[in-house]
C-alpha positions in Angstrom: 13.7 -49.4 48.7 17.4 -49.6 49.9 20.0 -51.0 47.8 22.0 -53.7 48.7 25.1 -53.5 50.9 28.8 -54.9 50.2 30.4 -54.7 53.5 34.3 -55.3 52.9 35.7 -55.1 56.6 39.0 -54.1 58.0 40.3 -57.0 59.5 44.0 -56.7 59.5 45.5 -59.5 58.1 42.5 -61.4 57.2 39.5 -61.8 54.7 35.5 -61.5 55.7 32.5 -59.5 53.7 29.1 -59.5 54.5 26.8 -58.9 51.9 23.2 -57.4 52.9 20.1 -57.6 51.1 16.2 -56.9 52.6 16.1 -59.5 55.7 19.2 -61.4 54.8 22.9 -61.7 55.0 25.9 -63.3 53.6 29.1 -64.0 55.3 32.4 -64.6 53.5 35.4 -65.5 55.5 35.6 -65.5 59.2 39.5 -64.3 60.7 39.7 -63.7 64.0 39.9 -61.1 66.1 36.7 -59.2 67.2 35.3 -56.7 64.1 33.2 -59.1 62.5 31.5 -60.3 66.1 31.0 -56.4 66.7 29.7 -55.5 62.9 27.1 -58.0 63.6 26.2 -56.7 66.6 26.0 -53.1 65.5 23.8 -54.1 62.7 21.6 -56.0 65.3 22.0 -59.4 62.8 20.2 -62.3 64.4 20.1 -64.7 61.3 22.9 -65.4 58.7 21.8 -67.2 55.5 25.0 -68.1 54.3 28.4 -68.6 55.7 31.2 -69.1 52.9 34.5 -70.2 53.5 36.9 -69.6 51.2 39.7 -72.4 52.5 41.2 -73.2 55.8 43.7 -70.9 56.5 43.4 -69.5 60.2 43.4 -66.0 59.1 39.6 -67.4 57.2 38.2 -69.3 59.5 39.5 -68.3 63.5 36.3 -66.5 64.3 33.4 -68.8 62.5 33.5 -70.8 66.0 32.8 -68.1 68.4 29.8 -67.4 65.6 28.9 -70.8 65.7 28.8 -71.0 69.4 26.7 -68.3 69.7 23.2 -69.0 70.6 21.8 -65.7 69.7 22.5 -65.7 66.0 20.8 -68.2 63.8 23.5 -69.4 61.1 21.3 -71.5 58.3 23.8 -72.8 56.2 27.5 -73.1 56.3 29.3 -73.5 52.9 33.1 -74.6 52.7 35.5 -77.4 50.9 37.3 -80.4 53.0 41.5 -80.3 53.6 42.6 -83.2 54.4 46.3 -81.9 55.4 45.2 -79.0 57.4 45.8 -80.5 61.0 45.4 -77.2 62.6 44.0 -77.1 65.9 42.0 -74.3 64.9 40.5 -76.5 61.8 39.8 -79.4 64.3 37.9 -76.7 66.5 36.0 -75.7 63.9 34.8 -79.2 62.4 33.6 -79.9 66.2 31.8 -76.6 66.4 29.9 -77.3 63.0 29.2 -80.6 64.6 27.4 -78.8 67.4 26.0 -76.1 65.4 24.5 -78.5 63.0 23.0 -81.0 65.8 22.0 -77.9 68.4 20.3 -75.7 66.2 19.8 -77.3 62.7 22.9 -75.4 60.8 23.1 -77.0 57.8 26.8 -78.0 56.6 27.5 -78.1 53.1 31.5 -79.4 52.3 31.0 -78.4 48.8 32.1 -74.6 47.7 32.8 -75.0 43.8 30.8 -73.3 40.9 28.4 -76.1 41.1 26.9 -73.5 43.8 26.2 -70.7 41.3 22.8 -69.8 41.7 22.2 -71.5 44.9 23.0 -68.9 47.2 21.5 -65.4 46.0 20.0 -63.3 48.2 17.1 -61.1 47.4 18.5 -58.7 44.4 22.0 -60.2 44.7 23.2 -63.5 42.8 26.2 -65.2 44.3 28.5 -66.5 41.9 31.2 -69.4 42.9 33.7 -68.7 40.1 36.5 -71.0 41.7 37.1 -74.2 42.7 35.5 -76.1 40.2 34.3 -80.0 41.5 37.4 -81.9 39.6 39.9 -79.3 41.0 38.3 -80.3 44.3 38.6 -84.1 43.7 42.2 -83.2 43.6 42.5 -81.9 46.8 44.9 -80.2 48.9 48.2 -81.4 49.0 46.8 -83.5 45.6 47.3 -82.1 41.9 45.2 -80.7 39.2 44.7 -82.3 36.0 47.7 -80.9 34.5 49.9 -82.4 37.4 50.5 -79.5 39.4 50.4 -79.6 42.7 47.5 -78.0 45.0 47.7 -75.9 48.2 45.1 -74.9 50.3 45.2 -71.4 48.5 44.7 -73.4 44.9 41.5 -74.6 46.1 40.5 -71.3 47.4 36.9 -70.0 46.5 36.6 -67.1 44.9 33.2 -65.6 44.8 31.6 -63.0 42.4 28.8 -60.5 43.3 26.3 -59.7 41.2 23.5 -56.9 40.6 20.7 -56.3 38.0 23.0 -58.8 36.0 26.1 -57.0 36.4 29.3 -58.5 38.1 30.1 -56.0 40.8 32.7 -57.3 42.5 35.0 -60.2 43.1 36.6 -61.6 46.5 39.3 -63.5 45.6 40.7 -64.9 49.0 44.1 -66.2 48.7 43.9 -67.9 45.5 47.5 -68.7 44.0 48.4 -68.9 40.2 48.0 -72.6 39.8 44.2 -71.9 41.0 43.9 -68.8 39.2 45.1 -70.6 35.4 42.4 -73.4 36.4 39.9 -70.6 36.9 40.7 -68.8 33.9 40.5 -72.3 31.7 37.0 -72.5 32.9 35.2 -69.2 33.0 34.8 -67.3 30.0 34.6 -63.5 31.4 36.1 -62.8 34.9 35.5 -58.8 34.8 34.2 -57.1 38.0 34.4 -53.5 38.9 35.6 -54.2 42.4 38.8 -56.9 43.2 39.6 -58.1 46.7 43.1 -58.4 45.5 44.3 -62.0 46.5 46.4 -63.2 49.5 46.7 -59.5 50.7 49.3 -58.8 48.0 51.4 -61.2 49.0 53.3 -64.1 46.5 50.9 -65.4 44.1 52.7 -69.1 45.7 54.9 -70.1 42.8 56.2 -67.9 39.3 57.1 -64.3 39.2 54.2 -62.5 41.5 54.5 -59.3 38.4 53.5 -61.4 36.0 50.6 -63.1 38.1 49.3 -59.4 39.0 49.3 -58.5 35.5 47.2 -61.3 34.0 44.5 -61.8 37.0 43.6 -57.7 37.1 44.0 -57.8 33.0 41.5 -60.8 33.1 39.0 -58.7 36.0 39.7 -54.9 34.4 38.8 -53.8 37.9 37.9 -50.1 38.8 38.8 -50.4 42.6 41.5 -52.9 43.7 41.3 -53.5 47.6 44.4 -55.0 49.8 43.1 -56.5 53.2 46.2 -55.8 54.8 47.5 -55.3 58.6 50.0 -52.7 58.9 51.9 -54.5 61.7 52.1 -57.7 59.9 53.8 -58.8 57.1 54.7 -55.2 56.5 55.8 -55.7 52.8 52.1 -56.5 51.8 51.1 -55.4 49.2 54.6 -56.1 47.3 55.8 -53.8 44.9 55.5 -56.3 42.6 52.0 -56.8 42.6 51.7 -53.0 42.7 54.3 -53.1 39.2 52.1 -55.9 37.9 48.2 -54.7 38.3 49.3 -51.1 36.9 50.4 -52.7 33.4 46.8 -53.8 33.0 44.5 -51.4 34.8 46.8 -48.3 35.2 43.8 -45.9 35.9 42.6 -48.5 38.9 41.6 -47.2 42.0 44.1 -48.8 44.8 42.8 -48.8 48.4 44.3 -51.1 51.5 42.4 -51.3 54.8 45.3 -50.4 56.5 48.4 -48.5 55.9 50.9 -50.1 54.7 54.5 -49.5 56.0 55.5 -48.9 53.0 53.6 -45.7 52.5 54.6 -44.5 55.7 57.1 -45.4 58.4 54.6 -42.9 60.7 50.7 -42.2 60.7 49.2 -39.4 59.2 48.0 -36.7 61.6 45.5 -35.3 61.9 43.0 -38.5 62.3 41.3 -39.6 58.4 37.6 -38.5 57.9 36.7 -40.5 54.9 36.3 -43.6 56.8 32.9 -45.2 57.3 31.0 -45.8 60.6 31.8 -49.2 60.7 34.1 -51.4 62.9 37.2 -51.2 61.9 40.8 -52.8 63.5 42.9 -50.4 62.3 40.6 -47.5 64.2 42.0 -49.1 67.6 45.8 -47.2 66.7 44.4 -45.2 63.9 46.4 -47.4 61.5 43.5 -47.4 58.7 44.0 -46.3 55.2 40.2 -47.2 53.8 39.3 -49.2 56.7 36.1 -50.8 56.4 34.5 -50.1 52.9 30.6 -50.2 52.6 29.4 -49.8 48.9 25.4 -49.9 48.3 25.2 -52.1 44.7 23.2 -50.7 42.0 24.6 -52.9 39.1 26.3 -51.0 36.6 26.0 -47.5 38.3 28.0 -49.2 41.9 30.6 -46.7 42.9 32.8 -46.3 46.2 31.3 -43.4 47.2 34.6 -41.9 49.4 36.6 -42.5 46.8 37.3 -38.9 46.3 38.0 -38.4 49.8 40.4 -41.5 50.2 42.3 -39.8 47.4 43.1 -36.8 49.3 43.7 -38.9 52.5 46.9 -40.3 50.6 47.8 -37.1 49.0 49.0 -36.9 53.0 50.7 -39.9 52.8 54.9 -39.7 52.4 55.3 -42.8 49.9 52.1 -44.3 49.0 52.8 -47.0 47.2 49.5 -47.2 45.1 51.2 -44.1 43.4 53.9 -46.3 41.9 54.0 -47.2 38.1 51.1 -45.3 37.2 52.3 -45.2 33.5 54.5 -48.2 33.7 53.6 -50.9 30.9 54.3 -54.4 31.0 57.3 -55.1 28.3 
């Protein structure tokens, strides 16, 4: 029997999964652009069990309406948290094309995506955990404030969702969740470790305190093995920070680091000859040959899960000038 599938796609500056199991399949996050519309056609999906949305940032949710709209892809259930101060266009279009989705075809709209949902949305061998928002965060709301009077974002309220196998948390896909959500989560979970971290917000600022610090407690709380940036390399071109990178080395020093794309930083000029570690999948970054790991497919098997290039992504940035996953490999947090 095939194992399951963790799909992590290359995006640019964005955030979507898809998780794959026998006859059924998981979205998480829906950016724009066309790689997830083209990974679902390559995989010839016709039904999508879940669709989770992390928060309402465009970079999330710009593709879930062309999805939506589509008449040849059955979406069953649709999974996401209300804003009330995103007035995006983009977050108007989508509330009208749920609106049509669930009256056309019978998509079911949940606008609840808190750890109440543990257990509700597994998938064959794979449990689906909601680790953050929890319920009274939500109450609180964007733009509101959490119970210890700080104030709430749209990235505090993000959800983060864990993957499990054979009762072992593979990985977890954090989405852009800040440090105020990130203390709340930490107050209510008792073990947050994962092999595999979807860093959050790309590597960007953790959206209040010293990002270092914030890097250094969330990958101390996960212990991850692989840490993955879902970067663009032509956009916000300092991602992943330096002092992220400072931060997540003080706790997991030996962690594998792994963007979708490369970053500026690591080199003002793309490698040549073209990589060969990347997978088969859709990719953005293959349009200008701009990937680093690209889209990363891992086949879970609990405790034994590995990243099965990993070797070969290692020698791809041996050929990169200044990678900057090579930074602080020894440095300790004082």
């Amino acid at each position: 029997m095939d194992l399951p599938e963790l799909i992590i796609l290359d995006v640019g500056h964005g955030n979507c999964a898809l998780i794959k199991d026998a006859n059924n399949v998981i979205v998480v996050d829906c950016p724009p652009g066309g790689t997830l519309a083209e990974t679902i056609e390559n995989l010839a999906i016709k039904e999508i069990l879940h669709i989770l949305i992390s928060h309402s940032d465009a970079d999330h949710i710009g593709g879930i309406i062309d999805l939506l709209s589509n008449e040849e892809i059955k979406i069953h259930n649709v999974h996401l948290n209300p804003d009330a101060i995103k007035k995006s266009e983009t977050w108007l279009d989508l509330r009208i094309a749920l609106k049509d989705a669930r009256k056309r075809s019978g998509t079911k709209v949940s606008s609840e995506l808190t750890t109440t949902k543990t257990g509700s949305l597994n998938i064959g061998s794979v449990n689906i955990e909601v680790l953050a928002p929890t319920p009274e965060l939500i109450l609180g709301g964007a733009g509101g404030r959490d119970l210890q009077g700080r104030k709430l974002t749209s990235n505090s309220i993000s959800a983060v969702i864990g993957i499990v196998h054979n009762s072992h948390r593979v990985a977890i896909l954090a989405a852009d969740i800040d440090n105020v959500g990130f203390e709340n989560m930490i107050q209510d979970q008792n073990s947050l470790t994962a092999d595999i971290l979807v860093f959050p917000h790309h590597g960007g600022s953790s959206g209040g305190g010293d990002s270092k610090i914030f890097a250094d407690k969330f990958c101390n709380s996960i212990q991850p093995k692989l840490i993955i940036f879902s970067i663009d390399r032509h956009r916000f071109s300092n991602n992943p920070r330096t002092e992220i990178i400072e931060g997540l080395r003080s706790s997991v020093p030996d962690a594998h680091i792994l963007c979708t794309q490369l970053s500026q930083q690591c080199a003002a000029s793309l490698p040549i000859p073209k990589s060969t570690h990347l997978s088969l999948f859709p990719a953005k970054g293959l349009i200008n040959n701009s990937c680093c790991g690209g889209t990363i497919s891992i086949k879970l098997d609990g405790s034994s899960t590995t990243y099965a290039e990993i070797d070969s992504h290692k020698e791809f940035v041996d050929q990169v000038s200044s990678p900057i996953c090579r930074k602080y490999s020894n440095f300790k947090l004082i």
